[in-house]
BATORKE-576323 format. One record per residue (C-alpha): residue number from 1; residue in three letters; z, y, x. Coordinates in pm, 1 decimal, m for minus. Last residue first. Layout:
{NUM; 'ALA'; {Z; Y; X}}
...
END
This chain:
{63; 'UNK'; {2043.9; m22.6; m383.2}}
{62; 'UNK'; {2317.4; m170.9; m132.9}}
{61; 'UNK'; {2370.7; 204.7; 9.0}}
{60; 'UNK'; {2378.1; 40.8; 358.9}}
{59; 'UNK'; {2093.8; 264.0; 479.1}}
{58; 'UNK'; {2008.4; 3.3; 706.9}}
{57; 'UNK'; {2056.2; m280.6; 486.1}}
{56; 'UNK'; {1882.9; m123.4; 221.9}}
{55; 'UNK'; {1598.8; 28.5; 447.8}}
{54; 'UNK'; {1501.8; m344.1; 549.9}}
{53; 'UNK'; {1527.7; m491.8; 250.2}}
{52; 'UNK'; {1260.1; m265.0; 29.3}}
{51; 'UNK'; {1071.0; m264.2; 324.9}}
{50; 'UNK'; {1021.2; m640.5; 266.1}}
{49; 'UNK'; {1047.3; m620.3; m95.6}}
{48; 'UNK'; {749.8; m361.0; m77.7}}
{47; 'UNK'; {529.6; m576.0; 170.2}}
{46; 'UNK'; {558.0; m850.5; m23.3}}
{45; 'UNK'; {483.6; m703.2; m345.7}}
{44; 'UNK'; {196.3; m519.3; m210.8}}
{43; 'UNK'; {48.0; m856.1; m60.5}}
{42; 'UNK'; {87.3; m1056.4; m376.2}}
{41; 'UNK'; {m56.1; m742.3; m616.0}}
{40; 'UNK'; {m349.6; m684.2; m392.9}}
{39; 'UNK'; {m433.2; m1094.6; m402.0}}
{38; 'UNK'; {m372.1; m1101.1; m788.4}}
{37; 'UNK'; {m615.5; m795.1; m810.2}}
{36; 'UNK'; {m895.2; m985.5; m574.9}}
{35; 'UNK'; {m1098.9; m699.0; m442.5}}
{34; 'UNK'; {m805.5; m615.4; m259.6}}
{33; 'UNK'; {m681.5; m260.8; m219.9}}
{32; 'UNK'; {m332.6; m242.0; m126.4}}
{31; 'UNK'; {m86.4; 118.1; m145.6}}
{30; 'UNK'; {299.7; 93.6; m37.4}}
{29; 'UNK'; {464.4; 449.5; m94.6}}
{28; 'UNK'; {827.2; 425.5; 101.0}}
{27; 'UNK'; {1102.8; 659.6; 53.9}}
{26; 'UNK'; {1391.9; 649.4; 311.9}}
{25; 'UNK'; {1721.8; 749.2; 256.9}}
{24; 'UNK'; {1877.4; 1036.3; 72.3}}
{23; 'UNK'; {1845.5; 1329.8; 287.5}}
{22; 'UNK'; {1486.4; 1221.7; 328.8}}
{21; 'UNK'; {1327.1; 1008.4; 563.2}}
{20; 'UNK'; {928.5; 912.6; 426.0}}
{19; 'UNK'; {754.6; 603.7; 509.5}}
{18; 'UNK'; {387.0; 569.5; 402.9}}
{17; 'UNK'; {205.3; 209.0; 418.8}}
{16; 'UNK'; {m182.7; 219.9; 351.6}}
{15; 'UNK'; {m461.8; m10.0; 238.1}}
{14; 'UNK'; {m812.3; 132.8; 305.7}}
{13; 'UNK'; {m1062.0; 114.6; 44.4}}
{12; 'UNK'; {m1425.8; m60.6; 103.1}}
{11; 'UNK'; {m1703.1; 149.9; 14.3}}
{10; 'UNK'; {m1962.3; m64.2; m183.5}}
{9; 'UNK'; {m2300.4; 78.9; m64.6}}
{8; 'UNK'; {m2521.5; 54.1; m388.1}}
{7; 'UNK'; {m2857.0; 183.5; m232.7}}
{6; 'UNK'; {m3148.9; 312.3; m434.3}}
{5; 'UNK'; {m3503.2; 325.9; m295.7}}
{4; 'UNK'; {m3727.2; 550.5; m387.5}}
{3; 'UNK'; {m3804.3; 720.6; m61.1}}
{2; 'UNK'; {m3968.0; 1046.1; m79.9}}
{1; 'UNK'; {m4284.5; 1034.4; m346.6}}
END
């Protein structure tokens, strides 16, 4: 028989960042994989109220 073995690679994810300009602002999509779920949440939430800030300000539409 051909080789019987079985791997179980675990691919890891990629986290990404996407900023989008738009007539209206900017649109961010923030995306973490973490095999922790808390740690995922913590880092996306971070990341999101820090954008979140940054294109408020500069947008100056206060929300």
């Amino acid at each position: 028989m051909a080789n019987d073995t079985i791997t179980n690679e675990v691919k890891e994810s990629v986290s990404s960042v996407e900023l989008k300009q738009t007539s209206k602002g900017v649109n961010f999509t923030v995306k973490i994989y973490n095999k922790e779920p808390q740690d995922a949440k913590e880092t996306a939430v971070s990341i999101f109220e820090e954008l979140k800030t940054k294109y408020e300000a500069t947008e100056g539409n206060g929300g």
